[in-house]
N, C-alpha and C positions, 0 to 999 in steps of 0.2 A: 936368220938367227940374229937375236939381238943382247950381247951381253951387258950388261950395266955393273961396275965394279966388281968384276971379272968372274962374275955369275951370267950363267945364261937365263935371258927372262923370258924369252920367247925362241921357237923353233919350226921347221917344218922342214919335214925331207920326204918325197914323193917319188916312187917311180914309176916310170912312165914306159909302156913300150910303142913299138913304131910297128901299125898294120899296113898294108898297102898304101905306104908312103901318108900317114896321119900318125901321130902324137897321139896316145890315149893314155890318160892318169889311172896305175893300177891297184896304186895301196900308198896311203898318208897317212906320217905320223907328224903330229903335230901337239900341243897343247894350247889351244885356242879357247879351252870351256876351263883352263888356268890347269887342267891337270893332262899330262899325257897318254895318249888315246891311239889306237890306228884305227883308221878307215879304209874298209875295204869297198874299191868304188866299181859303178858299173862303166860302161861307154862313153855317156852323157856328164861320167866324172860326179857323179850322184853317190852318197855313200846308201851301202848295203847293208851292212852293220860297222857297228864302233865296238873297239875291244877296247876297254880301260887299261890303262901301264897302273901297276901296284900304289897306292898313294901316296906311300911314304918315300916313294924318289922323288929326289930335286931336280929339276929341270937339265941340268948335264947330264944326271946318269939315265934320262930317260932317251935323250937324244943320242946318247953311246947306245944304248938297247937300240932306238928305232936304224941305226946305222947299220950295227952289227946285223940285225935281222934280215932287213934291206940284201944287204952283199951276203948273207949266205943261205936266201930263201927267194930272191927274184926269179929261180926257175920255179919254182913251185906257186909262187905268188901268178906268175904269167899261164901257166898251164889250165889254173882254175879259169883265171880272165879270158882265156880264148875258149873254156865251155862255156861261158854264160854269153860270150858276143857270136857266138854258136856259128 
């Protein structure tokens, strides 16, 4: 995250779970295309689709959403992720 005069400009918050002792990225919110997005990825950390965030959030309240979501949707986020690594 990078805030510039106490705005945030830049973000990413990813989680990740742990299969047989490996690290795999399972959904990224970030705004890297200037507007915020999640990315729902595969094994290889590949996205599978992007969901755009609304466009008229500023980059804090997009990063409060990808948090919030984050911590109260990582089971449901994981569950999908371990059908597709099948």
């Amino acid at each position: 995250m990078t805030i510039r005069d106490g705005e945030v400009t830049t973000f990413a918050v990813q989680y990740e779970t742990l299969i047989d002792d490996h690290w795999y990225p399972v959904v990224r919110y970030d705004n890297a295309h200037r507007r915020g997005h999640r990315d729902s990825l595969n094994a290889r950390g590949e996205t599978i689709t992007k969901d755009w965030l609304p466009d008229h959030l500023n980059h804090r309240d997009a990063l409060t959403i990808a948090q919030t979501d984050l911590r109260n949707n990582w089971e449901r986020y994981r569950a999908t992720f371990l059908v597709r690594f099948g």
